[in-house]
VMD Tcl script that draws the C-alpha trace (Angstrom):
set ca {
  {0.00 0.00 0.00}
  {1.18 3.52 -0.96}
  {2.15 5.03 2.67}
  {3.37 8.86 2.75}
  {3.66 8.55 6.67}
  {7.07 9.92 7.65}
  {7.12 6.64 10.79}
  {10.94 9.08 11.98}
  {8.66 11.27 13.25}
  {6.75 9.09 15.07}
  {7.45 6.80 18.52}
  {6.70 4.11 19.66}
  {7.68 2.37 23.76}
  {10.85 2.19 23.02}
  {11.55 5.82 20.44}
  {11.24 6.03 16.93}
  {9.10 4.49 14.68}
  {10.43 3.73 11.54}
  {11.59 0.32 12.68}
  {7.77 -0.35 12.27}
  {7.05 0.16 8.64}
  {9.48 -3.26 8.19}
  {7.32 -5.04 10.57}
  {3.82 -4.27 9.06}
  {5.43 -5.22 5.53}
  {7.04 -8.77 7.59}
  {2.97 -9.61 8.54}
  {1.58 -8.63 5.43}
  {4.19 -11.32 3.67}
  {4.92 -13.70 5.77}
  {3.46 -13.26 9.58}
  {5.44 -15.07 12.30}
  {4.58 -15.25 16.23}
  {8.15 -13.04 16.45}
  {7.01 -10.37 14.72}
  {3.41 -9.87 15.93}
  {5.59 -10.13 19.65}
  {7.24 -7.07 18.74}
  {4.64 -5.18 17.23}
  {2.67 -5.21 19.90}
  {5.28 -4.83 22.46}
  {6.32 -1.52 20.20}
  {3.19 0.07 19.73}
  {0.54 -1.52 22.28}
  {3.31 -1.84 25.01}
  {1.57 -2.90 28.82}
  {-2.01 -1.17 27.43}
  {-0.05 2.24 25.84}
  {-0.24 3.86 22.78}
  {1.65 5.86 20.93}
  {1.60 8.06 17.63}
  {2.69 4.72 15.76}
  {-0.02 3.53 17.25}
  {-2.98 5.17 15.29}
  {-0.46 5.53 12.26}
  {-0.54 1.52 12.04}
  {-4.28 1.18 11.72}
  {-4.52 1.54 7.47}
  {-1.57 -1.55 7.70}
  {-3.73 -3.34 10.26}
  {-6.32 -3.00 8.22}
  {-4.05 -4.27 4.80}
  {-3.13 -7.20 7.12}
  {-6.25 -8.24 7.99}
  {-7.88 -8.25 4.21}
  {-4.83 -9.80 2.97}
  {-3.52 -12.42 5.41}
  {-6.48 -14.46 6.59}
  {-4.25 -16.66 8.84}
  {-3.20 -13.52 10.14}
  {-6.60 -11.64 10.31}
  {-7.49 -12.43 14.07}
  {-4.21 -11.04 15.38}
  {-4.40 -8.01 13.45}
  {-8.22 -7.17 14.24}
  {-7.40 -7.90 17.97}
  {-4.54 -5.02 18.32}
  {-6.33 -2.84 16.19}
  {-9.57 -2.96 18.19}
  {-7.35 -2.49 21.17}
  {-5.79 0.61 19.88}
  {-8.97 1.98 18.49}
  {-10.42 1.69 22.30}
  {-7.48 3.27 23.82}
  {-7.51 6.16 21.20}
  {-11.33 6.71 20.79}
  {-13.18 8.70 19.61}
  {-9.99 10.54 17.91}
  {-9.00 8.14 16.00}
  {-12.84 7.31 13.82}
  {-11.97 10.97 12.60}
  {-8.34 9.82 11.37}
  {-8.81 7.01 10.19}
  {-12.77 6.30 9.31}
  {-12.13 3.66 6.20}
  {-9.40 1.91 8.23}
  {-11.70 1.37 10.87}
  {-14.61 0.35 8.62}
  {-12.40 -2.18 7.00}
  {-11.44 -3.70 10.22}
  {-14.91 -3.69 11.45}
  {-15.97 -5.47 8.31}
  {-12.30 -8.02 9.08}
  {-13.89 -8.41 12.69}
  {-17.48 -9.30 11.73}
  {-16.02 -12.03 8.67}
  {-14.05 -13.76 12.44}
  {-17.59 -14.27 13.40}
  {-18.53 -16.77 11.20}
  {-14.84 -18.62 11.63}
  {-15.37 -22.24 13.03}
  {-13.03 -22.56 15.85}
  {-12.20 -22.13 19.58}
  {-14.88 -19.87 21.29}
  {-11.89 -17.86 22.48}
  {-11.20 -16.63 19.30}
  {-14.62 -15.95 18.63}
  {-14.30 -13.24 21.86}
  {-11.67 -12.00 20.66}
  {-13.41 -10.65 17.16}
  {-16.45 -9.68 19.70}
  {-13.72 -7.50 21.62}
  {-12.09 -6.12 18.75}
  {-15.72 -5.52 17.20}
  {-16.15 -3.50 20.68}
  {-13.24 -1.50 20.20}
  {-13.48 0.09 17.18}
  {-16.61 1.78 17.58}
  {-19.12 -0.73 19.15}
  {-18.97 -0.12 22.62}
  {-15.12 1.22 23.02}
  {-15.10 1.50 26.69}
  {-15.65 -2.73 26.22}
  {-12.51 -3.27 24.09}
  {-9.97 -3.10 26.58}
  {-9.12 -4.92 29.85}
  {-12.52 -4.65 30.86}
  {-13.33 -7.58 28.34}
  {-10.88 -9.63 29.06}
  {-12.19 -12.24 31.73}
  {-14.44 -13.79 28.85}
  {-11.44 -15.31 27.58}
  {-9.41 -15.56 30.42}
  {-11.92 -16.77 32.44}
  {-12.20 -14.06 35.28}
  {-11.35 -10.91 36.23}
  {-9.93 -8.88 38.95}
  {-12.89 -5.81 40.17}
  {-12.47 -3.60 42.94}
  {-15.97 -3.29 45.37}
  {-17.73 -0.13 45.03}
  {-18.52 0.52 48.20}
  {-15.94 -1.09 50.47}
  {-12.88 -0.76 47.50}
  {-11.85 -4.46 48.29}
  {-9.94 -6.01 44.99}
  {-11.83 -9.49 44.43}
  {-10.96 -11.92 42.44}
  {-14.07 -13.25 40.49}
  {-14.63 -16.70 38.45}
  {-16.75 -17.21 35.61}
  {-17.53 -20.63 35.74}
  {-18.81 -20.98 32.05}
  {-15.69 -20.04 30.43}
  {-13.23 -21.84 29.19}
  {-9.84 -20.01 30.05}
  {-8.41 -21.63 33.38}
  {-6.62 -19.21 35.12}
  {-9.33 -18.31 37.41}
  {-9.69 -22.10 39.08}
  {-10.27 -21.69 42.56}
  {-11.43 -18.80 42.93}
  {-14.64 -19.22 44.69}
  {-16.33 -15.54 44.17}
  {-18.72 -16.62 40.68}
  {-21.47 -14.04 39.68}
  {-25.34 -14.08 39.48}
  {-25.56 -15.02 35.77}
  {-27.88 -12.07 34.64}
  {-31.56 -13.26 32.95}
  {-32.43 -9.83 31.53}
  {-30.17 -7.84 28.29}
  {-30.37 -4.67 26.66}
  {-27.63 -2.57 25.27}
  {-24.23 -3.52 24.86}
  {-25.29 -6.95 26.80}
  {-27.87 -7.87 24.58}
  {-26.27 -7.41 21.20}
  {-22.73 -9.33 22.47}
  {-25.63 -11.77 23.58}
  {-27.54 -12.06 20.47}
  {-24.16 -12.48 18.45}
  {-23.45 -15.58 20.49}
  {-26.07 -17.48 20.30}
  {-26.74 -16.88 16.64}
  {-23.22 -18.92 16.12}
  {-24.08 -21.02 18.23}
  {-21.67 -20.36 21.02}
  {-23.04 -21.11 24.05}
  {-20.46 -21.06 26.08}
  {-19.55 -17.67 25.09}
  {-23.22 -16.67 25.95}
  {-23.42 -17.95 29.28}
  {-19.92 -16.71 30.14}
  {-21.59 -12.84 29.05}
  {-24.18 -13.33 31.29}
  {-21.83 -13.82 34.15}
  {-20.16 -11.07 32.87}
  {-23.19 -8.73 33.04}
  {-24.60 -10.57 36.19}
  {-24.04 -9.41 39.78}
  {-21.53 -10.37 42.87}
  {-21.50 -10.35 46.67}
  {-18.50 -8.14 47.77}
  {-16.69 -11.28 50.11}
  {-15.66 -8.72 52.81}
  {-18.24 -6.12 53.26}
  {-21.44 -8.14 51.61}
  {-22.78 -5.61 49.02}
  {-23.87 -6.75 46.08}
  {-23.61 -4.73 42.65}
  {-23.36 -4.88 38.75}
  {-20.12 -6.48 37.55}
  {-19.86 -4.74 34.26}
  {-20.47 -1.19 35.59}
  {-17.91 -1.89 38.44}
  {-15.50 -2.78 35.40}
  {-16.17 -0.04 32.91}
  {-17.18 2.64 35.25}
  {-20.43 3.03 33.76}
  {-24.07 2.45 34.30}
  {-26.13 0.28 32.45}
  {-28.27 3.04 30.88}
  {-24.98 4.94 30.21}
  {-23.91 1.92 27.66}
  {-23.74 2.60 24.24}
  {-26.10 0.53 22.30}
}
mol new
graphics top color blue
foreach p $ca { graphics top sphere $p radius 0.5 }
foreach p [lrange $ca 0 end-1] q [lrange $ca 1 end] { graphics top cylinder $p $q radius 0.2 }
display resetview
């Protein structure tokens, strides 16, 4: 693709960009688990972005249309970026973002591991779906729980959602009140689920948007507003 972005003026974690241009060209060739390592270590580095950052979405983008073994990796740092950088970056880089989107939605329909299927619902969050949702705050679907801090005592607690299949929440004993009733956000990750017939996936989201007992100080309260900051009503839709 014809690229007039001068990357030397640009940085990245660890200084100047224009040690990234070679990479994006390395993953639209030939992608190898090395590379993607160091891309996202350069421009997504510990959940920070950088110029480079928003500069790499058109290649992301390139990746994803061109590489479909590579597709998934490059929709899931993209989304991430995109929800770190919103809602700048849909003015920088609109048809970028509606390629990826369209990248994202195609993962969807992929038969494989219901992880990977989060991980297009995540991405699909982050660039433009629900952004607030395309970060960390996602990320117990796949892993299988998540860390929350109480909102009304401030204890961290550790919290399992029994229904997924990532293991690195066994026993922990804190599981939520799966929730019965969607709208929003909820319902349309919801909807998507079951309609590829991932049940798991579904069941996991409605631990996800359910409710826990604090362990220390007993109050009960919304997981998913404790996680994004937000009310349910303040969702986007």
């Amino acid at each position: 693709m014809t690229d007039d972005t001068d990357w030397s003026t640009l940085e990245h974690a660890f200084g100047r960009a224009d040690d990234i241009p070679p990479m994006l060209e390395k993953l639209a060739t030939d992608p190898d688990a090395d590379t993607w390592s160091e891309l996202w270590g350069s421009i997504y580095h510990q959940g920070s972005t950088y110029s480079a950052s928003v500069a790499a979405l058109p290649h992301l983008a390139r990746i994803a249309e061109l590489r479909p073994d590579a597709a998934l990796e490059a929709i899931a740092l993209a989304g991430r970026i995109s929800a770190a950088e919103w809602p700048d970056v849909e003015d920088e880089h609109p048809r970028a973002l509606e390629s990826l989107r369209a990248a994202a939605t195609a993962q969807l329909a992929v038969e494989g591991l219901d992880d990977d299927f989060a991980v297009a619902l995540q991405a699909l969050l982050g660039l433009g779906r629900a952004p607030e949702w395309g970060e960390d705050a996602f990320d117990g679907v796949i892993a299988g729980g998540c860390c929350v801090a109480c909102p009304s005592c401030e204890t961290d607690l550790d919290v399992r959602f029994p229904s997924s299949t990532g293991n690195g929440w066994e026993g922990v004993d804190t599981v939520p009140e799966p929730a019965t009733e969607f709208d929003g956000v909820a319902a349309w990750l919801r909807g998507e689920a079951l309609r590829a017939g991932r049940a798991g996936v579904a069941a996991t989201l409605a631990e996800l948007f359910g409710t826990i007992a604090c362990d220390e100080c007993g109050e009960r309260f919304a997981l998913a507003a404790a996680l994004t900051g937000l009310e349910g009503d303040e969702e986007e839709d």
